[in-house]
C-alpha positions as a printed Julia matrix, in Angstrom:
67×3 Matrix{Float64}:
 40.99  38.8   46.68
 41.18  36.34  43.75
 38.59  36.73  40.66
 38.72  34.7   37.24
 39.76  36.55  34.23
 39.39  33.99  31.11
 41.46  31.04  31.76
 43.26  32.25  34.91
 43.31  32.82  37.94
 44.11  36.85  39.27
 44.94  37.99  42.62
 44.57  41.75  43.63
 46.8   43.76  45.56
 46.1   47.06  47.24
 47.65  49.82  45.09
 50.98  50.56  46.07
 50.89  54.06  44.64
 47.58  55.67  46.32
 47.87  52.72  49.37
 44.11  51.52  48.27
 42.61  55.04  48.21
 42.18  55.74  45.04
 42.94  59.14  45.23
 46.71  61.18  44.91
 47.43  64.52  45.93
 47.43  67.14  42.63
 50.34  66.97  40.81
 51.19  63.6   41.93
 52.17  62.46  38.35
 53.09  65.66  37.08
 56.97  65.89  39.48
 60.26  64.98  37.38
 61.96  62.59  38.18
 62.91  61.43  42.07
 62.16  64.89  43.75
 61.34  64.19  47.32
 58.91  67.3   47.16
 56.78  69.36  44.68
 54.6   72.22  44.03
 50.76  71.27  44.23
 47.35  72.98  45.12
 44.84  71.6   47.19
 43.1   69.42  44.83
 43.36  65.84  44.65
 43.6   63.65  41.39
 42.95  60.04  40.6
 45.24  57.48  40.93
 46.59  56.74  37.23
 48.23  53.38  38.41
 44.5   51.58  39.88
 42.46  54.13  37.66
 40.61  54.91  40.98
 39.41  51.81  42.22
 42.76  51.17  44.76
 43.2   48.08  44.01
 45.5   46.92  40.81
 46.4   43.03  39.89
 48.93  41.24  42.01
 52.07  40.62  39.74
 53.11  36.93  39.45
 56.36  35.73  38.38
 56.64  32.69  35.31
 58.3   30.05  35.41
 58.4   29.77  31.79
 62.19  29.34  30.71
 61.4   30.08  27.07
 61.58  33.94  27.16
């Protein structure tokens, strides 16, 4: 999907966090560090990384040798 944002051009990308749902189980963002499991309830909590809508901009990589 590709909208206009100003001047340029943005492409979107399914969210690689909730995989487009929008949606993480509780505690999600609460584990430490690289723990393969952790305690949660039932609930479910919205994705911090797409804010909920599953989708989040595409990154793009510059060109630009001046950084």
């Amino acid at each position: 999907m590709k909208t206009e944002r100003g001047c340029e051009t943005v492409k979107w990308q399914k969210c690689p966090v909730c995989d487009g749902v929008g949606q993480v189980s509780g505690g999600y963002f609460n584990r430490a560090g690289d723990c393969q499991q952790w305690m949660s309830s039932d609930a479910i909590e919205v994705c911090l990384v797409c804010k909920g809508t599953g989708m989040v901009i595409e990154p793009t990589i510059s060109d630009n040798k001046e950084a």
